[in-house]
C-alpha positions as CSV (number, residue, x, y, z in Angstrom):
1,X,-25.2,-78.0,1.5
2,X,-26.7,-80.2,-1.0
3,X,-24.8,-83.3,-0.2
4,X,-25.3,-83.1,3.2
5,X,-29.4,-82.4,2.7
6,X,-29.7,-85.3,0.5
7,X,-27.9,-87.4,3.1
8,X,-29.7,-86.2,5.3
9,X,-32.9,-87.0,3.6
10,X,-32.3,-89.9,2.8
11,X,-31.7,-91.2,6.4
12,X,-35.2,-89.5,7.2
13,X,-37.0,-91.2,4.6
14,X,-35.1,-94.8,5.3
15,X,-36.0,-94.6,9.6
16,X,-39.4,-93.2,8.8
17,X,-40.3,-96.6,6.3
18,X,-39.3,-98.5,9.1
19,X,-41.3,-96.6,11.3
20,X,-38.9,-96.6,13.9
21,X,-36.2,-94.4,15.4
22,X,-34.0,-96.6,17.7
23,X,-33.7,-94.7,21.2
24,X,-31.9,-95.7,24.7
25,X,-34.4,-95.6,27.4
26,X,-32.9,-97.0,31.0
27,X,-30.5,-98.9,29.1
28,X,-33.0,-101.1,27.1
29,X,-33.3,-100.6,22.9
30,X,-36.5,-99.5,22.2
31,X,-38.9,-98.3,19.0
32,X,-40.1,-94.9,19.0
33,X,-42.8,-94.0,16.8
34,X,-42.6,-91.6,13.7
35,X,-43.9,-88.7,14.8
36,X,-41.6,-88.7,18.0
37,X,-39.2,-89.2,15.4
38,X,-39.9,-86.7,13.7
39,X,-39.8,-84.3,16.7
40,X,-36.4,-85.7,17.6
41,X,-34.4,-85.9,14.5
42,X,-36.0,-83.2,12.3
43,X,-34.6,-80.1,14.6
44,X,-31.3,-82.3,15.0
45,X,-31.0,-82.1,11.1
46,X,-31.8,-78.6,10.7
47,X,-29.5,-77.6,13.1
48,X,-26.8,-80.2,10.9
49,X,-27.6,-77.8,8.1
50,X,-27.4,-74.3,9.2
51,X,-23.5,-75.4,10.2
52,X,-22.9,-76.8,7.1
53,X,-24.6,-73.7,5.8
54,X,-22.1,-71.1,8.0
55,X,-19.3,-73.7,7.1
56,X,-19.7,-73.7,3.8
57,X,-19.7,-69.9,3.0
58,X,-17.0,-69.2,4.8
59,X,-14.5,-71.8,4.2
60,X,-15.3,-71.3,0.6
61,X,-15.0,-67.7,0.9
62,X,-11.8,-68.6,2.6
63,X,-10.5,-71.3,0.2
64,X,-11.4,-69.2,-2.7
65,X,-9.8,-66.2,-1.9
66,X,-6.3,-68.2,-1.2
67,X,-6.6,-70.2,-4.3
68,X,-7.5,-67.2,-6.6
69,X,-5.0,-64.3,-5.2
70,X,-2.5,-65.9,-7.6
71,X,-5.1,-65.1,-10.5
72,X,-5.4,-62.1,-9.8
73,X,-1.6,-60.7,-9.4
74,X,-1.9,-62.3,-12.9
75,X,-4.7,-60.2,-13.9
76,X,-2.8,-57.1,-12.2
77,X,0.3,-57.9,-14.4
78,X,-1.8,-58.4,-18.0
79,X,-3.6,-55.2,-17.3
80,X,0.0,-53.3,-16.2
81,X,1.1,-55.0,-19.6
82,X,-1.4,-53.9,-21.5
83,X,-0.7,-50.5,-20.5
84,X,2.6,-50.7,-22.0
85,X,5.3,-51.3,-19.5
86,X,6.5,-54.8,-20.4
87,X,9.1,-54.6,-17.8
88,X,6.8,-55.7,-14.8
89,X,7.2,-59.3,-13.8
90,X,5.3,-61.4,-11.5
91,X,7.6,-63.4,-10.0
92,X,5.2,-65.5,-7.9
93,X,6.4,-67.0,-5.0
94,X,4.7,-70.6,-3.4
95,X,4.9,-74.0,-4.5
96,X,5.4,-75.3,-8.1
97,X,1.3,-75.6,-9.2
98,X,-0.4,-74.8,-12.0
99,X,-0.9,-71.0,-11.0
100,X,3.2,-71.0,-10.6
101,X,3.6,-72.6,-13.5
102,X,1.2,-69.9,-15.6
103,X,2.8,-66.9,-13.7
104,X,6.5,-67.8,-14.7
105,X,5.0,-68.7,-18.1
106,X,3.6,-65.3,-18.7
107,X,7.2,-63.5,-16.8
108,X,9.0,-65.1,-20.1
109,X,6.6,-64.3,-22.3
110,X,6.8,-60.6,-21.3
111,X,10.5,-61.3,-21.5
112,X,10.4,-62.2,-24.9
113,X,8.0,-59.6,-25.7
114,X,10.6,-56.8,-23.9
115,X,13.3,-57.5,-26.0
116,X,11.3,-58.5,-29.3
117,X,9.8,-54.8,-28.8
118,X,13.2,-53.3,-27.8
119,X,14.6,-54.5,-31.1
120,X,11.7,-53.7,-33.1
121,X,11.9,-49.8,-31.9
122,X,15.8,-50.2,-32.5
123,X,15.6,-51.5,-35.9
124,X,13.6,-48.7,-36.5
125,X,15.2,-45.9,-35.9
126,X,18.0,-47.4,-37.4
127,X,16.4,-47.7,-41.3
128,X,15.1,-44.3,-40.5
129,X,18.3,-43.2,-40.0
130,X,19.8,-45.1,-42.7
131,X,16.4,-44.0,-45.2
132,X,17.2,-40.3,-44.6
133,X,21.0,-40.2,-45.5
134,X,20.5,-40.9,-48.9
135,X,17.3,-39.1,-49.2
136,X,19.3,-36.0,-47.7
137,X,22.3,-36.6,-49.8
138,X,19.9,-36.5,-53.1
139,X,18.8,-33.3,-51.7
140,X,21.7,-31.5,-51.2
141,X,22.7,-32.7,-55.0
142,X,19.8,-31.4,-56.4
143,X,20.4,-27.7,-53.9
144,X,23.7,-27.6,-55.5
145,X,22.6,-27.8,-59.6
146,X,19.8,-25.6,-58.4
147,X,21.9,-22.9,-57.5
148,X,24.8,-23.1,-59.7
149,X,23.3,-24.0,-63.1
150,X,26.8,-24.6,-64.4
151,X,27.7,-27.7,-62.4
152,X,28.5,-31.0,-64.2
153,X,24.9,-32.5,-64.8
154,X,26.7,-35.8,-66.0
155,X,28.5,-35.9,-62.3
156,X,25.3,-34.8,-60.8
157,X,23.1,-37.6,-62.6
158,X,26.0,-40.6,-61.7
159,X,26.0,-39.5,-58.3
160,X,22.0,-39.9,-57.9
161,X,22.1,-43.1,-59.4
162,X,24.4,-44.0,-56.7
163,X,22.3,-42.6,-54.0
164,X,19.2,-43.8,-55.4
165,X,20.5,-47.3,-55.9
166,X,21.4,-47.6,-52.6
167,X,18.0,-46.4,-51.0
168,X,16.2,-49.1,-53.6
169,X,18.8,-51.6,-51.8
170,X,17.9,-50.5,-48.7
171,X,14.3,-50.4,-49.4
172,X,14.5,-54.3,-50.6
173,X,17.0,-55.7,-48.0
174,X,14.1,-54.6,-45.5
175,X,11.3,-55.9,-47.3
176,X,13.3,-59.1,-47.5
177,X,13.6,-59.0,-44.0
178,X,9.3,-58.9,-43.3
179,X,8.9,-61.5,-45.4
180,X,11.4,-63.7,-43.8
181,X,10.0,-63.1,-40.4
182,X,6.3,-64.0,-41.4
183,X,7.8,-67.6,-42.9
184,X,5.8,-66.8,-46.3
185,X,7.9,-69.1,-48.3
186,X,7.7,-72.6,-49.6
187,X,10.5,-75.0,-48.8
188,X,12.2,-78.0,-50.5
189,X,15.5,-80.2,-50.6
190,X,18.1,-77.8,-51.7
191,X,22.2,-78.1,-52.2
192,X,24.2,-76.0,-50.5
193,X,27.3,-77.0,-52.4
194,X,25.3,-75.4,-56.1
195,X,24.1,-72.5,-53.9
196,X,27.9,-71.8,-52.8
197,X,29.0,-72.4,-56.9
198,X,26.4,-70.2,-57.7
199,X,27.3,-67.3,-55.5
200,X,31.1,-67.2,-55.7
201,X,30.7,-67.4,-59.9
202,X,28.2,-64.2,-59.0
203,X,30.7,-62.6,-57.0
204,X,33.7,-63.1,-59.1
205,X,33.7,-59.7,-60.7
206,X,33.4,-58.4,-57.2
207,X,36.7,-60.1,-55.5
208,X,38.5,-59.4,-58.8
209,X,38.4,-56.2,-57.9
210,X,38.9,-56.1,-54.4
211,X,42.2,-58.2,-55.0
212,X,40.4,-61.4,-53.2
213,X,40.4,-64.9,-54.0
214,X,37.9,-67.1,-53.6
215,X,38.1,-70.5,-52.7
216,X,35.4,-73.5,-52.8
217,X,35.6,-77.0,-51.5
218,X,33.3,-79.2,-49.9
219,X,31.0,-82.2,-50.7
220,X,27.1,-82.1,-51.6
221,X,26.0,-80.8,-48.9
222,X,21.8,-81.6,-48.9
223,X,19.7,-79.6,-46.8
224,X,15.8,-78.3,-46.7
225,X,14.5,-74.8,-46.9
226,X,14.4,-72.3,-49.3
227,X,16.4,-71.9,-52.5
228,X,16.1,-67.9,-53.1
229,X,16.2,-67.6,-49.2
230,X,19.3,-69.8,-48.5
231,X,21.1,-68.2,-51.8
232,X,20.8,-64.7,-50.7
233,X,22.2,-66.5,-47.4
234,X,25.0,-67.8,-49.1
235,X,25.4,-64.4,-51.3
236,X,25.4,-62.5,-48.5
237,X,28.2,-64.1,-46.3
238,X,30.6,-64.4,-49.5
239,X,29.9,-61.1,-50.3
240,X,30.7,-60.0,-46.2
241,X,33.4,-61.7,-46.8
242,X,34.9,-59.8,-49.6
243,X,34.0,-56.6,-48.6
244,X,35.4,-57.0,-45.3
245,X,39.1,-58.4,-46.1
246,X,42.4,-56.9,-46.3
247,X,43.0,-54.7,-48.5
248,X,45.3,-57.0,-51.3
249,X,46.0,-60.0,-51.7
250,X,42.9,-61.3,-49.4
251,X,41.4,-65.1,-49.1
252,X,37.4,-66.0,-48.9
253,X,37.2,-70.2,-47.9
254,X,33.8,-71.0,-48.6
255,X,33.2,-75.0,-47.5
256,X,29.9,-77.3,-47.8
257,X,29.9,-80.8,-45.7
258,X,27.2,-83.5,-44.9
259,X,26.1,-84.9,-42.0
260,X,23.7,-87.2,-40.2
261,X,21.4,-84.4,-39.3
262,X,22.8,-81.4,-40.8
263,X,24.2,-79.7,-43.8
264,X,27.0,-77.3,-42.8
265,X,28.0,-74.1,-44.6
266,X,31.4,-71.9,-43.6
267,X,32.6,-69.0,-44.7
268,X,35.6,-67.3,-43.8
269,X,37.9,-64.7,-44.2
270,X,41.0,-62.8,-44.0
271,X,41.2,-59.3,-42.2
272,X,41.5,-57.5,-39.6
273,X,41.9,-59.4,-35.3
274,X,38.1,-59.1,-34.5
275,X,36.8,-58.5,-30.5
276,X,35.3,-61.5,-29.3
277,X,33.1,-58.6,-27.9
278,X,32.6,-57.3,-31.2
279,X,31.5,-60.1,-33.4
280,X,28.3,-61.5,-31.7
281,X,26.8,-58.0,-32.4
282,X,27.8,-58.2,-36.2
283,X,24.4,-59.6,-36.9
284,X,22.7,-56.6,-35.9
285,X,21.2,-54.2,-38.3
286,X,23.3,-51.8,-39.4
287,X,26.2,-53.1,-37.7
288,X,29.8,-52.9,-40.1
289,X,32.2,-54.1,-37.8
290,X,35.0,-51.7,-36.9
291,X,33.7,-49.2,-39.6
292,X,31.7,-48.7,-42.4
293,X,33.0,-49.8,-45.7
294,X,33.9,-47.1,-48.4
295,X,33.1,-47.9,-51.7
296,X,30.5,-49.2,-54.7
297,X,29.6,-52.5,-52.7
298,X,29.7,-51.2,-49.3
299,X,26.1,-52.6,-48.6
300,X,23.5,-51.2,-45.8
301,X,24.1,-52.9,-43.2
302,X,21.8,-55.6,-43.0
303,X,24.2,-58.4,-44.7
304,X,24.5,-60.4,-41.5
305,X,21.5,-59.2,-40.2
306,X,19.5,-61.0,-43.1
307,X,21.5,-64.2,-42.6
308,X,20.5,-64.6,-38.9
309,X,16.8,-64.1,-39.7
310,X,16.7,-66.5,-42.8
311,X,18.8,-68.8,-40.4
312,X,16.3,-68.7,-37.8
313,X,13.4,-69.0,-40.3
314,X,15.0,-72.5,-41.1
315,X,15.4,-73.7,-37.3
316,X,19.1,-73.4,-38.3
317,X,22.1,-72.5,-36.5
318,X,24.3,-69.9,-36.9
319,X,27.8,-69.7,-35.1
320,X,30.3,-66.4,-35.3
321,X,33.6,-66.8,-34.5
322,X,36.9,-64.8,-35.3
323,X,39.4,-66.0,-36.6
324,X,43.3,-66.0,-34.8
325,X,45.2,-64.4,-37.6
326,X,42.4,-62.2,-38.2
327,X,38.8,-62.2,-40.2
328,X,36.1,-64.2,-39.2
329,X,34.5,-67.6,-39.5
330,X,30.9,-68.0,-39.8
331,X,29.1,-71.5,-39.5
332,X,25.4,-72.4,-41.0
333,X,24.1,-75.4,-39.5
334,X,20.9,-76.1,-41.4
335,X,18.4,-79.1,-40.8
336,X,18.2,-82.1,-44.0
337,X,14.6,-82.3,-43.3
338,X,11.8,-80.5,-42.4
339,X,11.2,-80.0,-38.9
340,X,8.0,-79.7,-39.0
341,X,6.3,-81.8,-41.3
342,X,3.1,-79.8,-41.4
343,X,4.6,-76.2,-42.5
């Protein structure tokens, strides 16, 4: 409407300067005064803009209607969202635009957001479930010397340090795991070779015991991250390792090499054939392979768990993948430099 007034407009005012209005009068040219111009072309323009004025409101009611239905099955889905079914997708159909591109934008995002909340409620019941044995088991201890007050209190005391230990390791291994996830931590050039010395001269006692040998090789091996982070790493796949071998006479090979991009750590192990089902779920919390581990150093579960979140704190990889004769090898890709040179 605008454009077309002020073109029209500006014709008016241009004809009526000239003080003309060119007509065809028995086939001669001739000029026609202003105010028979006037007459003439002002109804002609008036008419002009009521059409544009009809054409305008509905083929932009039209237009905008087409072009915004694709907002608002977008809208639909964020409000269906934010009701808390994450499983609704839009799935928009059409050609690839920018609408398309937000819809299937926001259909992975709820995607992520699905399973990120699916392991989140998982995990949860999990270290409830894993919180309340000990707590239970400390309960039914204390019961017992309540009711018969000549029970060993020496026994009864070892065995709630035991219980108690565990819950505190428990209670840090998911703290550890928070802080990972939020990436509060500084990093700096670390080698993995001194992490792998330092955790297998740590874990000494612990094979000795167990009947397993460890065995380090490897070159420097420099990488970026985390020192404590990428040492409980290392700690805690040498001490899967051991925990999970055969019973005597087991073998840990813990190796460190360099190379153009990447500093690679592998650990593995003898013990039992493994499921190439069964291992990729080994990192998830609470998972102990084909059962849980009896014993003093039987951890809680999250060993592998804790890995795979420090690994993807570091924009590293982490590969799992058993072993022919039995065990497991497990591969930790990690970047020499920072990826991001602004964290």
């Amino acid at each position: 409407m605008l454009a077309g007034g002020l073109l029209l407009a500006a014709m008016g005012v241009f004809l009526l300067r000239q003080g003309w209005l060119q007509t065809n009068t028995e086939g001669a040219w001739t000029a026609t005064p202003g105010t028979d111009f006037v007459r003439g072309f002002a109804p002609m323009a008036a008419a002009v803009m009521v059409f544009l004025l009809v054409f305008g409101l509905l083929g932009g009611w039209f237009l905008a209607g087409r072009m915004l239905a694709p907002l608002n099955c977008i809208t639909d889905a964020t409000r269906t969202a934010a009701t808390g079914s994450l499983s609704h997708r839009i799935q928009l159909p059409g050609r690839q635009d920018e609408f398309r591109e937000l819809a299937d934008a926001f259909d992975t995002m709820l995607a992520r957001l699905e399973t990120h909340v699916a392991e989140q409620q998982r995990f949860a019941a999990n270290a409830s479930h894993e919180l309340r044995t000990p707590l239970a088991i400390s309960k039914a201890l204390l019961d017992v010397a309540h009711n018969d007050p000549t029970h060993d209190s020496g026994r009864l005391v070892n065995r709630l340090r035991a219980v108690n230990t565990r819950a505190i390791d428990l209670t840090e291994a998911l703290l550890l795991l928070s802080r990972v996830d939020q990436r509060s931590f500084a990093q700096a050039p670390v080698d993995l070779s001194l992490l792998v010395e330092e955790a297998a001269e740590t874990l000494l006692p612990l094979a000795e015991k167990h009947g397993v040998i460890i065995e380090t090789s490897g070159d420097i091996a420099p990488a970026y991250g985390s020192q404590a982070l990428l040492l409980q790493l290392t700690t805690n796949l040498v001490h899967n390792a051991i925990v999970h071998n055969l019973p005597e006479q087991g073998t840990v090979w813990v190796t460190t090499s360099a190379g153009p991009k990447t500093a690679v750590l592998t650990v593995e192990n003898t013990g039992e054939k493994l499921s190439p089902h069964l291992v990729p779920t080994l990192t998830e919390p609470f998972q102990r392979g084909t059962g849980r581990i009896r014993g003093d150093h039987a951890g809680v579960g999250l060993g592998l768990a804790i890995v795979k979140t420090i690994t993807q704190a570091h924009d590293a990889t982490l590969t799992l993948t058993p072993r022919p004769a039995g065990g497991i090898r497990i591969t930790v890709e990690l970047p020499v430099a920072a990826p991001h040179t602004d964290r």
